[in-house]
N, CA, C and O atoms as CSV, one atom per row, in Angstrom:
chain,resi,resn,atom,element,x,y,z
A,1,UNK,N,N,-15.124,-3.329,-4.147
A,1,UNK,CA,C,-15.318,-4.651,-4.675
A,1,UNK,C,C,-14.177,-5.530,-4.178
A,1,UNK,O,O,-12.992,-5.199,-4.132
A,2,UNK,N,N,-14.679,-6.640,-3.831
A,2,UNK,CA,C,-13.335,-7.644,-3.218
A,2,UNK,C,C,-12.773,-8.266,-4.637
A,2,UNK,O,O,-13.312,-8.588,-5.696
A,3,UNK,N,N,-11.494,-8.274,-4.162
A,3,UNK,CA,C,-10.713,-9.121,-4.825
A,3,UNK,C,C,-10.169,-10.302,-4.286
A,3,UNK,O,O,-9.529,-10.269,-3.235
A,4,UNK,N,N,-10.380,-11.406,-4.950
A,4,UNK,CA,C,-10.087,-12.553,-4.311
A,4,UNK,C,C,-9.260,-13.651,-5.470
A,4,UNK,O,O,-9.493,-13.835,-6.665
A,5,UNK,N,N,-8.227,-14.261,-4.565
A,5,UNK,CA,C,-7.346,-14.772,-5.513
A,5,UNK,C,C,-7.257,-16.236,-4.546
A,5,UNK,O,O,-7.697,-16.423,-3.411
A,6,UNK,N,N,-6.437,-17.276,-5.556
A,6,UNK,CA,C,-6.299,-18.642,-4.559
A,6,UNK,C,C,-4.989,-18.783,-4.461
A,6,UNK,O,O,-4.207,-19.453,-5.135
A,7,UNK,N,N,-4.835,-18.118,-3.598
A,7,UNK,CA,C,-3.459,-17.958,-2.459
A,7,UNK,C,C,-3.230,-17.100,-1.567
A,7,UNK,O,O,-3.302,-15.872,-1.604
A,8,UNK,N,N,-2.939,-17.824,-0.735
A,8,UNK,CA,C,-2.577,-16.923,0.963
A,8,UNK,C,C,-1.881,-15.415,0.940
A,8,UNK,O,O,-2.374,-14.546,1.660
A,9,UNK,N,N,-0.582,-15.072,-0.001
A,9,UNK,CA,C,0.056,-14.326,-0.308
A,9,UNK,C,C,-0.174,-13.357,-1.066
A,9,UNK,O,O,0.492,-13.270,-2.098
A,10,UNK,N,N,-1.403,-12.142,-0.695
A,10,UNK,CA,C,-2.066,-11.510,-2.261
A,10,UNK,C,C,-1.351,-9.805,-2.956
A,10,UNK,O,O,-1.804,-8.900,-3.657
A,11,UNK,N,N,-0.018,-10.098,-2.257
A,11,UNK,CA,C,0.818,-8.877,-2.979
A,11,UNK,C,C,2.341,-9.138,-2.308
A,11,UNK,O,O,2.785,-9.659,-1.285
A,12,UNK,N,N,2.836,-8.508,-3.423
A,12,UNK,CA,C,4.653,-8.510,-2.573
A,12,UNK,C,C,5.104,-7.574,-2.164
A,12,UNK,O,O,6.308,-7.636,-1.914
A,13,UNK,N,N,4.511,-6.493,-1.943
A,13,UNK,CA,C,4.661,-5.050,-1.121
A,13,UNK,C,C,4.340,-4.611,-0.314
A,13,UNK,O,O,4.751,-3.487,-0.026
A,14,UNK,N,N,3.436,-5.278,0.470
A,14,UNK,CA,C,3.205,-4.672,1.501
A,14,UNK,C,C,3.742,-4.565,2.698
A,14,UNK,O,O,3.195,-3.948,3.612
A,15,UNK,N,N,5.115,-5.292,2.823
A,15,UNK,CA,C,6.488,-4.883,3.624
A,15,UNK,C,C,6.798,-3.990,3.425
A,15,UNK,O,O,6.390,-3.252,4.322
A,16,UNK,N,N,7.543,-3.277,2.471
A,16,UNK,CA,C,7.597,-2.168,2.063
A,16,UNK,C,C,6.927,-1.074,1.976
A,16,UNK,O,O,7.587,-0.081,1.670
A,17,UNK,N,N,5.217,-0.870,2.242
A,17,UNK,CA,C,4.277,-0.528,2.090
A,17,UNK,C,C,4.526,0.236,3.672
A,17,UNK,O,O,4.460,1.443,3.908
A,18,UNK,N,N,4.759,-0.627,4.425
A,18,UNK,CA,C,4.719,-0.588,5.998
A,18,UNK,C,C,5.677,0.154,6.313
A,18,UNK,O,O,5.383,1.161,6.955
A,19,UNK,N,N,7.418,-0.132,5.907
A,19,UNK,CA,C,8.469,0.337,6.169
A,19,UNK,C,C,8.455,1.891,5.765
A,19,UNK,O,O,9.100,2.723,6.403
A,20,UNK,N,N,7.754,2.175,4.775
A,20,UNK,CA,C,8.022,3.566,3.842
A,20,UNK,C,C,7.250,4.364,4.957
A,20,UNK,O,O,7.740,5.310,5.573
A,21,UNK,N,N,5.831,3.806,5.162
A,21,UNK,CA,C,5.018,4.477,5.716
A,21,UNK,C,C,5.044,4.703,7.233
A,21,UNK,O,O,4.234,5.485,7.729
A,22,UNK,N,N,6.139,3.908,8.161
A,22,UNK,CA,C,6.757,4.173,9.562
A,22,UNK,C,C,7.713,4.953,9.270
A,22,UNK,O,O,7.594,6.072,9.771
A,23,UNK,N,N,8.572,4.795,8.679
A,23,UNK,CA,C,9.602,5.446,7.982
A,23,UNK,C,C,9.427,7.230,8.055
A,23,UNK,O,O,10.118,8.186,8.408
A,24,UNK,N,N,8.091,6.994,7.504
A,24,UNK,CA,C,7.829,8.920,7.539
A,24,UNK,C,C,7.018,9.557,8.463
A,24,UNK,O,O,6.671,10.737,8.522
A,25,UNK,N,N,6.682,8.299,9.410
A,25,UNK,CA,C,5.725,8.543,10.754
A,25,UNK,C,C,4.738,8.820,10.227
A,25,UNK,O,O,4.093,9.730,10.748
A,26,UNK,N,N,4.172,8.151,8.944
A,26,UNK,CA,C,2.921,7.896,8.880
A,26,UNK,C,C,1.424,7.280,9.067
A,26,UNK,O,O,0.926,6.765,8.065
A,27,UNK,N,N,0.665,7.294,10.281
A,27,UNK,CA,C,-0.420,5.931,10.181
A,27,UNK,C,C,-1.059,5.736,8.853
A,27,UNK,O,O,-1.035,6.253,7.736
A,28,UNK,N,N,-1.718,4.626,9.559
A,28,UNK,CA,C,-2.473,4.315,8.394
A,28,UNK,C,C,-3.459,5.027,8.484
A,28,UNK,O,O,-4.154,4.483,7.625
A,29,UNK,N,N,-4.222,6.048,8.970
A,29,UNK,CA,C,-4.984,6.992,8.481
A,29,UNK,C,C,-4.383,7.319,7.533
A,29,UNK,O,O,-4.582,6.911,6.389
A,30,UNK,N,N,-3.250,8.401,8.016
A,30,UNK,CA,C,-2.893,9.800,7.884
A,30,UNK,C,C,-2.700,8.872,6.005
A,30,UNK,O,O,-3.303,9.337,5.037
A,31,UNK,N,N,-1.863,7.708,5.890
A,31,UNK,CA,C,-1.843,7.484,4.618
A,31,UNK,C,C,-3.054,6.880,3.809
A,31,UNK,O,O,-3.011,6.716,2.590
A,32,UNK,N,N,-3.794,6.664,4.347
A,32,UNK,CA,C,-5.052,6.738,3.685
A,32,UNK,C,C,-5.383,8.075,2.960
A,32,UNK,O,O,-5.423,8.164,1.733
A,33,UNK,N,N,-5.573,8.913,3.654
A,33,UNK,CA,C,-5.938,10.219,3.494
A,33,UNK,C,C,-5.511,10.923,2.575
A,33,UNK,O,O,-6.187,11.610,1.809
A,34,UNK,N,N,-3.743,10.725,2.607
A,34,UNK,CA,C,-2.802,11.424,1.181
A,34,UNK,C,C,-3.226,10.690,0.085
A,34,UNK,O,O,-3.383,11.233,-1.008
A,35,UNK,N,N,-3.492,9.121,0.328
A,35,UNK,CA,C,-3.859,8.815,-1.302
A,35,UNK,C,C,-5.561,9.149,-1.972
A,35,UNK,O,O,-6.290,8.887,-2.929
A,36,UNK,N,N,-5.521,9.845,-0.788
A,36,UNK,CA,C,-7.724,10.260,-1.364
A,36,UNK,C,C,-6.821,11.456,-2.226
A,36,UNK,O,O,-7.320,11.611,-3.341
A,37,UNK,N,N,-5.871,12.156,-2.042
A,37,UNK,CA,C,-5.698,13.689,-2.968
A,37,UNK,C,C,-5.171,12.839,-4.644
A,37,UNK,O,O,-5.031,13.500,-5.673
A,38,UNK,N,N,-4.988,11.591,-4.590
A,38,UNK,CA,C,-4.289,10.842,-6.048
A,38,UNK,C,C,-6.007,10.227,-6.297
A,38,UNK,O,O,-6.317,9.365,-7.119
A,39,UNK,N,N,-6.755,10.789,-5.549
A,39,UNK,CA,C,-7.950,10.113,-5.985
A,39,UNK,C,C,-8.300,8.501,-6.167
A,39,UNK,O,O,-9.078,7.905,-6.911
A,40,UNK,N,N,-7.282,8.033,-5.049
A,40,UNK,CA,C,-7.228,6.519,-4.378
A,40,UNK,C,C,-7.885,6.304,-3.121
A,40,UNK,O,O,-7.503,6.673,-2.010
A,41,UNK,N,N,-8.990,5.618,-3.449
A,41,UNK,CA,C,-9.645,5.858,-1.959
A,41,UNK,C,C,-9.676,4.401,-1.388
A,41,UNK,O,O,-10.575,3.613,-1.682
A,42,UNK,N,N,-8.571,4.072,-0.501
A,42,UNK,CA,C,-8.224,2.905,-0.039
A,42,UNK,C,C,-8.447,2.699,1.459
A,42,UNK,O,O,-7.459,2.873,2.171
A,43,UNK,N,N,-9.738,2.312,2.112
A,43,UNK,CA,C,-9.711,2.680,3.716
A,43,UNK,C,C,-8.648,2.432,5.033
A,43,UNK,O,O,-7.961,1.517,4.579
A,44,UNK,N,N,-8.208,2.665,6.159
A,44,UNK,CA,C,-7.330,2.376,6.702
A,44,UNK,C,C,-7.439,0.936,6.339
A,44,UNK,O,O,-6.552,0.336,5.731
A,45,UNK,N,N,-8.735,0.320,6.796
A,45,UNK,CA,C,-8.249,-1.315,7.649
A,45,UNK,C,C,-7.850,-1.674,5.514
A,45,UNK,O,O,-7.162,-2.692,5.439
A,46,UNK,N,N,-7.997,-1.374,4.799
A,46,UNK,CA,C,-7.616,-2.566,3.421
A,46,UNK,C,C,-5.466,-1.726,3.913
A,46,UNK,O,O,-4.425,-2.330,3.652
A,47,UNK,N,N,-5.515,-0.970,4.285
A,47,UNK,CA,C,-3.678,-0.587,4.324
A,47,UNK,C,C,-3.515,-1.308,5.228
A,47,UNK,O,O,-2.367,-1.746,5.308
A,48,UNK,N,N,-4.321,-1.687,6.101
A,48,UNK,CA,C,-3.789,-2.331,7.183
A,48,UNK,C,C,-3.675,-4.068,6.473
A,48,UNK,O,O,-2.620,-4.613,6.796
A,49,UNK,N,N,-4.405,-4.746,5.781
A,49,UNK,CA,C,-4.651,-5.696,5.066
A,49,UNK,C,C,-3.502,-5.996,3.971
A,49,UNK,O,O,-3.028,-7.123,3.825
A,50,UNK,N,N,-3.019,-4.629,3.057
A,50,UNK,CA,C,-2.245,-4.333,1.979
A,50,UNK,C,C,-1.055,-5.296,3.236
A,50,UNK,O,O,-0.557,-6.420,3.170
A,51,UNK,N,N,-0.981,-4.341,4.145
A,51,UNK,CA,C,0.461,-4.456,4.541
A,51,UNK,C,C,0.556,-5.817,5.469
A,51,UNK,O,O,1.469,-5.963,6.282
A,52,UNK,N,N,-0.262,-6.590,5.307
A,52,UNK,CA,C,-0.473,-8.722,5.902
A,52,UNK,C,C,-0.585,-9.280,4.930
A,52,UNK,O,O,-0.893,-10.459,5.101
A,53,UNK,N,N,-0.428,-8.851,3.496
A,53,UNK,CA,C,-0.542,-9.199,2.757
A,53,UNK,C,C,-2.225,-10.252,2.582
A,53,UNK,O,O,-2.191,-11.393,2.122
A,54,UNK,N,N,-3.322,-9.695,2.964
A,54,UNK,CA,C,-4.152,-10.036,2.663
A,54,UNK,C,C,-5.123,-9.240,1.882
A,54,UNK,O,O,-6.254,-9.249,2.369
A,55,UNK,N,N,-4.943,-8.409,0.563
A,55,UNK,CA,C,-5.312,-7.581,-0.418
A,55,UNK,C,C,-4.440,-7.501,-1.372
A,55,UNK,O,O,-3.234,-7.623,-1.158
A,56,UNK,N,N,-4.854,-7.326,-2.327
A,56,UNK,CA,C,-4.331,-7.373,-3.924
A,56,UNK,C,C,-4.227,-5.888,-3.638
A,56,UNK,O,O,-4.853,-5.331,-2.735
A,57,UNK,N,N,-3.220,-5.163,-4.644
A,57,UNK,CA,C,-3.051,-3.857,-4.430
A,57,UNK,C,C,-2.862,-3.550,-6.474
A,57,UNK,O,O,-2.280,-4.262,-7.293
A,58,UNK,N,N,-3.617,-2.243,-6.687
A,58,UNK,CA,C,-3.853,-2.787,-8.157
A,58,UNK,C,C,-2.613,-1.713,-8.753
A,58,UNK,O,O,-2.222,-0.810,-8.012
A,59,UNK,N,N,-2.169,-1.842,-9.810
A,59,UNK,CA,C,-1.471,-0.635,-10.503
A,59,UNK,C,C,-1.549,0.411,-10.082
A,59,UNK,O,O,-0.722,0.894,-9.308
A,60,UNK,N,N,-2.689,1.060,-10.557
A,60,UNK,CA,C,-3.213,2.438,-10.508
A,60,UNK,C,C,-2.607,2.775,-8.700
A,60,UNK,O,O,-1.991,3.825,-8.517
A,61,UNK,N,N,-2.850,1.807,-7.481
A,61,UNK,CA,C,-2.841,1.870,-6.383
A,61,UNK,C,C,-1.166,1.877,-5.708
A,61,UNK,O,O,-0.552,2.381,-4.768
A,62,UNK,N,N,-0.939,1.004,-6.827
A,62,UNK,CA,C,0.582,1.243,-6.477
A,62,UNK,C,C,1.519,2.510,-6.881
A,62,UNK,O,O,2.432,2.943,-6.177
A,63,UNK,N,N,1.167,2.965,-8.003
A,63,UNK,CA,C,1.733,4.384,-8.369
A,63,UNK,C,C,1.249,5.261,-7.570
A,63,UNK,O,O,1.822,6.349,-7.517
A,64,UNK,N,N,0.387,5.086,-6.962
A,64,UNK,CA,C,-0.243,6.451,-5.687
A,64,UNK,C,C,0.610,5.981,-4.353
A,64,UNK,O,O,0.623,6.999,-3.661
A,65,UNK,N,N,1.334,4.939,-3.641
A,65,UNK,CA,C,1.785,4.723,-2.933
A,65,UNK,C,C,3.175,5.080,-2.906
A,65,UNK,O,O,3.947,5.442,-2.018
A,66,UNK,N,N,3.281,4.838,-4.347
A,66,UNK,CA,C,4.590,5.706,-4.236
A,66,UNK,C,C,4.819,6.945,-4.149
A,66,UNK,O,O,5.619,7.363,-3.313
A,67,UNK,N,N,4.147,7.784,-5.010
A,67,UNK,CA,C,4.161,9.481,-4.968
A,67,UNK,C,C,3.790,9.739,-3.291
A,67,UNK,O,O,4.526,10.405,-2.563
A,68,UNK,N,N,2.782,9.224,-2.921
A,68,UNK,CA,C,2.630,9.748,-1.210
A,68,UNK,C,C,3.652,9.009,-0.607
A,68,UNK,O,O,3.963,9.465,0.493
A,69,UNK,N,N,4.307,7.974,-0.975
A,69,UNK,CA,C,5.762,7.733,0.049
A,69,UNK,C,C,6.803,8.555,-0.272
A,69,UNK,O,O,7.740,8.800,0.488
A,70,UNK,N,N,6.622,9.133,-1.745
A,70,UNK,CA,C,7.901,9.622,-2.061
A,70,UNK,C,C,9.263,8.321,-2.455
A,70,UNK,O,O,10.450,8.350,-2.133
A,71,UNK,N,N,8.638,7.465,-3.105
A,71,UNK,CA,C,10.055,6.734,-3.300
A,71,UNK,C,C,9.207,5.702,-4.428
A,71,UNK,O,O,8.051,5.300,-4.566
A,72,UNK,N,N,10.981,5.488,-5.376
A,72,UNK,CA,C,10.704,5.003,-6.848
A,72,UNK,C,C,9.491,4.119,-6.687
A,72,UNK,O,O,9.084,3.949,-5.537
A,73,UNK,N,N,8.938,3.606,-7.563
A,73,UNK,CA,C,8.025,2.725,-7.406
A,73,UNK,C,C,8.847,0.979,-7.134
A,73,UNK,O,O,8.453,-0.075,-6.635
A,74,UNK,N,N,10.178,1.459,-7.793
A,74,UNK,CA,C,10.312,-0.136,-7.167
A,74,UNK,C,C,11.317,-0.460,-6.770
A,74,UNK,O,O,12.250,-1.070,-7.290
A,75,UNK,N,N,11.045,0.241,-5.122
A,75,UNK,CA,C,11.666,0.192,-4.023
A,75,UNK,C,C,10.495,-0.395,-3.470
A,75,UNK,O,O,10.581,-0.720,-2.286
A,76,UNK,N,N,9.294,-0.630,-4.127
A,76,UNK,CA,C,8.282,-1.353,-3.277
A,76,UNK,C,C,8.170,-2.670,-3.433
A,76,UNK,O,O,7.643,-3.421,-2.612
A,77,UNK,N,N,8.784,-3.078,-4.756
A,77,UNK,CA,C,8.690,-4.122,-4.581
A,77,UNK,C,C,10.499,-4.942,-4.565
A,77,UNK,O,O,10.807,-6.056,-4.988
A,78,UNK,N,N,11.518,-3.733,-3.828
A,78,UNK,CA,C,12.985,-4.545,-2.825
A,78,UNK,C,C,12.599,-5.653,-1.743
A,78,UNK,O,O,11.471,-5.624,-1.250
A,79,UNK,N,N,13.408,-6.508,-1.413
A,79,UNK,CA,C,13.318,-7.090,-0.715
A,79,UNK,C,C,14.203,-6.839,0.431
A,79,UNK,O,O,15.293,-6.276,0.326
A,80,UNK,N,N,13.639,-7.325,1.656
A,80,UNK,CA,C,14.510,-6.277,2.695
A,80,UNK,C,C,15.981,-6.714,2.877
A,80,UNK,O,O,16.735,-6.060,3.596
């Protein structure tokens, strides 16, 4: 289901989203894939979207990004 909001800017993590996930030489498959085992089924191109900040990224979605990055949850939302 789309989520749609009125503004250009639709999350503040997905810098971080990007960094964690080069960081561990992860694509965006391969991290797609780890968050299907948290039972997050987020396709590459919306990670690819998360991280242009053109997708809302919900709770539930953000606590799965962290356990498959391995880092606090809010180190996702540091600024660089």
């Amino acid at each position: 289901m789309a989520r749609v909001l009125d503004c250009i800017v639709q999350n503040i993590v997905g810098d971080n989203v990007k960094k964690y996930r080069i960081e561990r030489h992860l694509s965006q498959q391969e991290l797609s894939d780890k968050l299907e085992t948290y039972a997050i089924y987020v396709c590459r191109g919306s990670i690819s979207r998360i991280e242009r900040h053109e997708r809302t990224v919900t709770d539930y979605e953000l606590r799965a990004f962290a356990k498959v990055l391995d880092v606090p949850i809010e180190d996702l939302f540091e600024d660089k």
